[in-house]
C-alpha positions in Angstrom: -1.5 -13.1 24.5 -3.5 -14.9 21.7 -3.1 -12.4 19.5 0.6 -12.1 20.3 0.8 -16.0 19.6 -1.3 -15.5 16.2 1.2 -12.6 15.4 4.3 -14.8 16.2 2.6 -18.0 13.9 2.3 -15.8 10.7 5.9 -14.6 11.2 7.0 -18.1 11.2 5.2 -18.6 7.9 6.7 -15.4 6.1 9.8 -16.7 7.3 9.6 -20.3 5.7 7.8 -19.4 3.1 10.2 -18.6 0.4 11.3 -22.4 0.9 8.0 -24.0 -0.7 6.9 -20.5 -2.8 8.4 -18.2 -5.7 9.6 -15.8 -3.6 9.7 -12.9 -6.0 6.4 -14.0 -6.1 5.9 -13.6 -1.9 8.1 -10.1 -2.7 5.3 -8.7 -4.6 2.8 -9.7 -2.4 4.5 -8.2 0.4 4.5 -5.1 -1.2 0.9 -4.8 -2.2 0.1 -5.5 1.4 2.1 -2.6 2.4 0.3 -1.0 0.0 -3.0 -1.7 0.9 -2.0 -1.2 4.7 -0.7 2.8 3.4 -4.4 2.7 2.0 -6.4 1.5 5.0 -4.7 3.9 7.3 -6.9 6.9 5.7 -10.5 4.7 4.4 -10.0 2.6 7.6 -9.1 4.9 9.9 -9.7 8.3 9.4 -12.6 7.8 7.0 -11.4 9.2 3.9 -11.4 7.4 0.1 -8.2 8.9 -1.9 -8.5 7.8 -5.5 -4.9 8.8 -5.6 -2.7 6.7 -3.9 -1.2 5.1 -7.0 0.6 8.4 -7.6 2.8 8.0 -3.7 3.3 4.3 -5.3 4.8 5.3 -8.7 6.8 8.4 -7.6 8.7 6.2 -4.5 9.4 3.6 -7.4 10.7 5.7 -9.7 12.5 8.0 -7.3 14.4 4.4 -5.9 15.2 3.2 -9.4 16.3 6.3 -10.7 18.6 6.8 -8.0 19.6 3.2 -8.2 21.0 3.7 -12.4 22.2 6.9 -11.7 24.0 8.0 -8.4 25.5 4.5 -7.3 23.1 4.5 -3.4 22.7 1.6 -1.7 19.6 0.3 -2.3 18.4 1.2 1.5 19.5 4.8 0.9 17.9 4.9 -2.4 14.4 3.5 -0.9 14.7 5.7 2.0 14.8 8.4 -0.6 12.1 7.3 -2.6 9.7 7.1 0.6 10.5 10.9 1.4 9.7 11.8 -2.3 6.3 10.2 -1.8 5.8 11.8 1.9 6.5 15.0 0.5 4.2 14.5 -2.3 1.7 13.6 -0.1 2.0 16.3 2.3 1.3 18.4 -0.4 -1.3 16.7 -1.8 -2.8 16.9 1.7 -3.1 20.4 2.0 -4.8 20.5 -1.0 -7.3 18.1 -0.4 -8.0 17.5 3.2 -10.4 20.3 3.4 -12.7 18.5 1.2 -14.9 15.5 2.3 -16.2 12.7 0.9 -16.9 12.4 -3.0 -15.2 15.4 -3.4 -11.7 14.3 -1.7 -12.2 11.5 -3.8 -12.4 13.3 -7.2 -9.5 15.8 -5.8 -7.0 13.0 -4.9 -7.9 11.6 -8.5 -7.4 14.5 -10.6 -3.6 15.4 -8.9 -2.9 11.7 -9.4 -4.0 12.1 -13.6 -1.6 15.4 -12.9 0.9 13.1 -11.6 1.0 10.1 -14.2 0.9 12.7 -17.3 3.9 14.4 -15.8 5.8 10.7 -15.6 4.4 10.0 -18.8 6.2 13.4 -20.6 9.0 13.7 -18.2 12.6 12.1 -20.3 14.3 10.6 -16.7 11.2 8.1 -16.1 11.4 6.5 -19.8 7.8 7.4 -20.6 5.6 4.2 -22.0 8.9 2.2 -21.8 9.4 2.6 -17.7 12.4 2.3 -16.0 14.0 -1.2 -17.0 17.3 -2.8 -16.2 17.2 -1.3 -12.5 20.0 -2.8 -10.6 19.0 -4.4 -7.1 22.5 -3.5 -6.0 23.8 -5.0 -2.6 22.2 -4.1 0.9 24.5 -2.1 3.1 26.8 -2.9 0.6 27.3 -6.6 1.8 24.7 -8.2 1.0 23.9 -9.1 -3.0 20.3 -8.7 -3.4 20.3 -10.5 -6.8 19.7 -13.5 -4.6 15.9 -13.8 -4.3 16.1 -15.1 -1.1 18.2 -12.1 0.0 15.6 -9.9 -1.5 12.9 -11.6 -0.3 13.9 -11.3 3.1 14.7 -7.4 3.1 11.5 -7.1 1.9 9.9 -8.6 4.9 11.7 -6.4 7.1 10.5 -3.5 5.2 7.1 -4.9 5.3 7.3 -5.6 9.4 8.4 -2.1 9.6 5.7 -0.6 7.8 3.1 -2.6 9.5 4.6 -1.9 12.8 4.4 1.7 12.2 0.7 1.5 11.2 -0.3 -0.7 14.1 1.4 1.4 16.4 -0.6 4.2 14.6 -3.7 3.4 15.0 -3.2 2.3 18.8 -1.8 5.5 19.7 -3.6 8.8 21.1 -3.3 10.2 17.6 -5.1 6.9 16.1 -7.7 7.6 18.6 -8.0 10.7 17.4 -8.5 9.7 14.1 -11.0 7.5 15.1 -13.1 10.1 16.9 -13.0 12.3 13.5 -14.1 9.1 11.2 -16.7 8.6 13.6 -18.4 12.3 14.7 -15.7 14.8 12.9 -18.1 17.7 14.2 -17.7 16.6 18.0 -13.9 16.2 17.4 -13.8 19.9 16.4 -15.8 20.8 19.2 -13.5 19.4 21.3 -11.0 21.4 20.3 -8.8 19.8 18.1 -7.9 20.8 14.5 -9.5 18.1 12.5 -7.7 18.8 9.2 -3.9 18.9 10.9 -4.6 15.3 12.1 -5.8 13.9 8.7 -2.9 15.8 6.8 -0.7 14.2 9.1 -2.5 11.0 8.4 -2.6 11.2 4.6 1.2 12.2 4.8 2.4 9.2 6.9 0.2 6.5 4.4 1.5 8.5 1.2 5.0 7.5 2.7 4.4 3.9 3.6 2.7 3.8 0.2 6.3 5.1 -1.7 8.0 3.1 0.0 5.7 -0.1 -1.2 6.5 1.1 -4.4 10.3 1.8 -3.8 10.9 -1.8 -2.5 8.7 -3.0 -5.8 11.2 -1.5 -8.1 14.1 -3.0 -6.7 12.3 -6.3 -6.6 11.3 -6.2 -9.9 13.6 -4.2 -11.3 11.4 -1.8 -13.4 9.4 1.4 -12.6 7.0 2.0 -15.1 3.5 3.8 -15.5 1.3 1.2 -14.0 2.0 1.9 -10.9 1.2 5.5 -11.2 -2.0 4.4 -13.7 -5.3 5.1 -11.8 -6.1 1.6 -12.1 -3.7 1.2 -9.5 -5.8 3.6 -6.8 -8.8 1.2 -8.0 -7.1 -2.2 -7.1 -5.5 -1.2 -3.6 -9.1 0.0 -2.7 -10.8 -3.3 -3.9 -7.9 -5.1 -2.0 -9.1 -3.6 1.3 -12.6 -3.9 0.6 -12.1 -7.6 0.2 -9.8 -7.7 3.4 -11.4 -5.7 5.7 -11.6 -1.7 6.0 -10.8 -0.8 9.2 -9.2 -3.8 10.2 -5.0 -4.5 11.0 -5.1 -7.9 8.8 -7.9 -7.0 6.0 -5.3 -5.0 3.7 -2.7 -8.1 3.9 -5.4 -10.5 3.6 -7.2 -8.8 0.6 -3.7 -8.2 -1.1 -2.8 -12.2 -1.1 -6.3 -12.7 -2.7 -6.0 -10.2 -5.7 -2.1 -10.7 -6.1 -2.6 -14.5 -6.3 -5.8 -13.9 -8.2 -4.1 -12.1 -10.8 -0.6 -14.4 -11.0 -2.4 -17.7 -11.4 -5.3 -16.5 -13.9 -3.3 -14.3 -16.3 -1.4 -16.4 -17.9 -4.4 -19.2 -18.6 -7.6 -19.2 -20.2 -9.5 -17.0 -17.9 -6.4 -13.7 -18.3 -8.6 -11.8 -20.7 -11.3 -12.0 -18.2 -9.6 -11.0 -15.1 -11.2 -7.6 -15.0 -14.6 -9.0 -15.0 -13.7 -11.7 -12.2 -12.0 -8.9 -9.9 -15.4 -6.8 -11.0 -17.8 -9.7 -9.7 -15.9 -10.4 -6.9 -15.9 -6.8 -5.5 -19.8 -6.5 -6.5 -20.0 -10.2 -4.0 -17.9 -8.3 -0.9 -19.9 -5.5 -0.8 -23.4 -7.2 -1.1 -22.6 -10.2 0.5 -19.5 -9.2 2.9 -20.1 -5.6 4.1 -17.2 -6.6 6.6 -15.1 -8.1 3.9 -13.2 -11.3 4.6 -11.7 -10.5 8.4 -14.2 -8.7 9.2 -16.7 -11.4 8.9 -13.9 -13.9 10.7 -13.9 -11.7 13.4 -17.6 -11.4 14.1 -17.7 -15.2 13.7 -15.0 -15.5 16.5 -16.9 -13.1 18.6 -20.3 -14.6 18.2 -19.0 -18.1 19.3 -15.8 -17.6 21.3 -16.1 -14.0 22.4 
């Protein structure tokens, strides 16, 4: 029931938050906390560090915005589309590289994401170095004008709800236990009988998905698709966004999102922009010498060593 209270608080927030915030601003963050929720699902939960999740981003957001210019979709349709093109991408990528653990996984996921961006980079429909630009938000359902940022705004929470639902109910279900059981002892999950590498390419393919469609619903709120959210630098800041959260934990990714997202809007455009790299540098170095747990992690073993 707490929980369910805490749960009920923060929704309250989102939902008068665009009244005191920039909510293009509370948009974006929304979206990198899907993001990082896509990514947590398989470091969190299943055990498994893809370097390569910045390709399931950039192929739902250009998939959204170039159906958007060019076929006259709704935007729902046209993000519902985007988040299949990065499912299915995932699902192959999945096959490909679930069979391989640790550092190895890793360096797979990495080199089909280089695979990835260099395609988006050569290929004429994505506009190369110049991205996607102009992309029309269009109106929801055909009703309602998403130019409004409010309007926008909103949709985007429901798409983040949605996609945060889906992973919560996830990771409670059989199948999360599951996943679970192979992060913690894969060997005694296989003796067990169960096909260890059909459940994590299920996994991987489900937070691929929720990853496109972070990157889908970032298009239309921004209205550009562009390489740096294919750019491997993207893989690297949705995992130092869940290390700072929390891995394994439900709130961490959101958490660790608002930190680097607000990080990076406040400091770039003063003195300290050129050095942003290094402050996101030290600060990761800090969570993982000084907060193993990262930041909800560490509440939540507070709360349990005093109220639990």
């Amino acid at each position: 029931m707490k929980i369910n209270k805490f749960y009920l608080a923060l929704l309250l927030l989102a939902l008068v938050a665009p009244f005191f915030l920039y909510p293009v601003f509370l948009a974006k963050l929304l979206c990198f906390a899907l993001f990082a929720c896509a990514f947590n699902l398989m470091l969190g939960y299943v055990g498994l560090l893809s370097f390569g999740h910045a390709a399931f981003l950039g192929t739902g957001g250009y998939v959204t915005g170039w159906l958007m210019m060019n076929s006259g979709l709704t935007p729902e349709l046209a993000i519902l589309l985007g988040t299949v093109a990065a499912g299915l991408l995932g699902a192959i990528f999945g096959k490909l590289s679930v069979k391989r653990e640790g550092i190895y996984f890793a360096m797979v996921t990495l080199a089909l994401s280089q695979l990835v961006f260099f395609i988006y980079l050569q290929a004429p429909f994505t506009g190369g170095e110049d991205g996607m630009q102009g992309v029309p938000r269009g109106n929801l359902f055909g009703v309602i004008d998403l130019s409004d940022n409010i309007n926008m705004y909103y949709f985007v929470l429901a798409i983040f709800l949605f996609g945060f639902w889906l992973v919560h109910r996830t990771i409670h279900s059989p199948f999360g236990q599951i996943l679970k059981g192979i992060r913690e002892n894969e060997a005694r999950a296989t003796s067990l009988g169960y096909n260890v590498n059909d459940y994590k390419w299920v996994a991987f393919t489900i937070s691929s998905a929720l990853a496109g469609l972070a990157g889908s619903t970032k298009t239309l709120v921004f209205q550009l698709a562009s390489l740096t959210d294919v750019h491997w630098h993207m893989s690297g800041e949705v995992v130092l966004m869940t290390l700072v959260g929390g891995v394994g934990t439900i709130l961490g990714p959101v958490v660790g999102a608002g930190v680097i997202v607000t990080m990076q809007n406040y400091l770039s455009g003063g003195e300290l922009g050129n050095y942003l790299h290094i402050i996101m540098g030290f600060i990761f170095v800090v969570c993982v010498l000084a907060f193993r747990s990262g930041i909800v992690g560490e509440l939540q073993k507070v709360w349990k060593r005093n109220f639990g």
